[in-house]
C-alpha positions in Angstrom: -27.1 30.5 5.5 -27.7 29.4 1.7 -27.7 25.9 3.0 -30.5 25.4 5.4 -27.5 25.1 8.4 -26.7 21.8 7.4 -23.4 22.6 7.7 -23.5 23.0 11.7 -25.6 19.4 12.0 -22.9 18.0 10.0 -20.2 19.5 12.0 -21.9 18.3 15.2 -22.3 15.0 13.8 -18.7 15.0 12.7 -17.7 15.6 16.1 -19.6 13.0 17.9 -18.4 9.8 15.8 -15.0 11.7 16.5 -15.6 11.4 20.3 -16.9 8.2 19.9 -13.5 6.7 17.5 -11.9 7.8 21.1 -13.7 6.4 23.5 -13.4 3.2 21.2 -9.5 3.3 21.7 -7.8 0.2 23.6 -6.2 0.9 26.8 -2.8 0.3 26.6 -1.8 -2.1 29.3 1.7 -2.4 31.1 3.4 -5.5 31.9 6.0 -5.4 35.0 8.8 -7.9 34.2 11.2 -7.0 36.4 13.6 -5.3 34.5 15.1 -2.0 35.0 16.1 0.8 32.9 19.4 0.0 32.9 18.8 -3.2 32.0 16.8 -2.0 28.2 19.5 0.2 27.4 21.7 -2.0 27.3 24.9 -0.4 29.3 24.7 -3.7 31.7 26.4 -6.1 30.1 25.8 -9.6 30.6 28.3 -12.6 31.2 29.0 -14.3 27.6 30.7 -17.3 27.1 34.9 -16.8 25.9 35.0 -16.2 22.6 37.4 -18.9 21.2 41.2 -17.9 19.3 41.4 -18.5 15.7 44.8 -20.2 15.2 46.6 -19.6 12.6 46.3 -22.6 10.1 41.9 -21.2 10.5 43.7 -17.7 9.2 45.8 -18.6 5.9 42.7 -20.9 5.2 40.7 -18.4 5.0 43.1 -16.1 3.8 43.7 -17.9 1.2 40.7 -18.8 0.3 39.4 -15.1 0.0 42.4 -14.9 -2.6 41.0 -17.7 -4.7 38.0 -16.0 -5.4 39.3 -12.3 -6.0 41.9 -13.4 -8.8 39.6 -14.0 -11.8 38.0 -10.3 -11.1 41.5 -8.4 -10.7 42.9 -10.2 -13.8 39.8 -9.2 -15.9 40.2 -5.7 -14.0 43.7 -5.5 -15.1 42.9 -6.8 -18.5 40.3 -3.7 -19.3 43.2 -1.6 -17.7 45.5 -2.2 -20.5 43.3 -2.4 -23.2 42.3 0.8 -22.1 45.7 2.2 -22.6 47.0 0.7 -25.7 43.9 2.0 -27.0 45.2 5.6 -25.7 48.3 5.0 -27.0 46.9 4.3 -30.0 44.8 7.5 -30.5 47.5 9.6 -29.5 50.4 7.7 -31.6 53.2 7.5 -29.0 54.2 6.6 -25.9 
């Protein structure tokens, strides 16, 4: 030992704060609430209220309305679509 065997105090001190971080630990505590397994897994399934119908009219409203919005973005996508090909056709020289 070059040291002085200040390596094995150090180890030995090493290991006591170790066994003292777990003795400093919290206890982890369980609460009984009364419900079962089946009941956290979710494959008992609990009474909901009806879900309501659309009608129809709620449908072509939103339908429609869906429509509204995507029309600007497929006109611009069909407007780069044919730029892109009369430029291709404009490379190439012919139809």
């Amino acid at each position: 030992m070059k040291n002085g065997g200040k390596d094995g105090q150090n180890e030995d001190k090493d290991r006591q704060e170790n066994k003292e971080k777990k003795e400093k630990k919290q206890k982890i505590v369980y609460i009984d609430d009364g419900s079962t397994v089946a009941d956290m897994s979710g494959t008992f399934k609990k009474k909901r209220p009806p879900r309501q119908k659309s009608t129809a009219k709620e449908k072509m409203r939103t339908y429609f309305s869906v429509v509204k919005k995507m029309i600007l973005p497929m006109l611009c996508t069909l407007l780069a679509f044919t730029l892109v090909y009369f430029l291709f056709v404009a490379i190439v020289g012919h139809f």
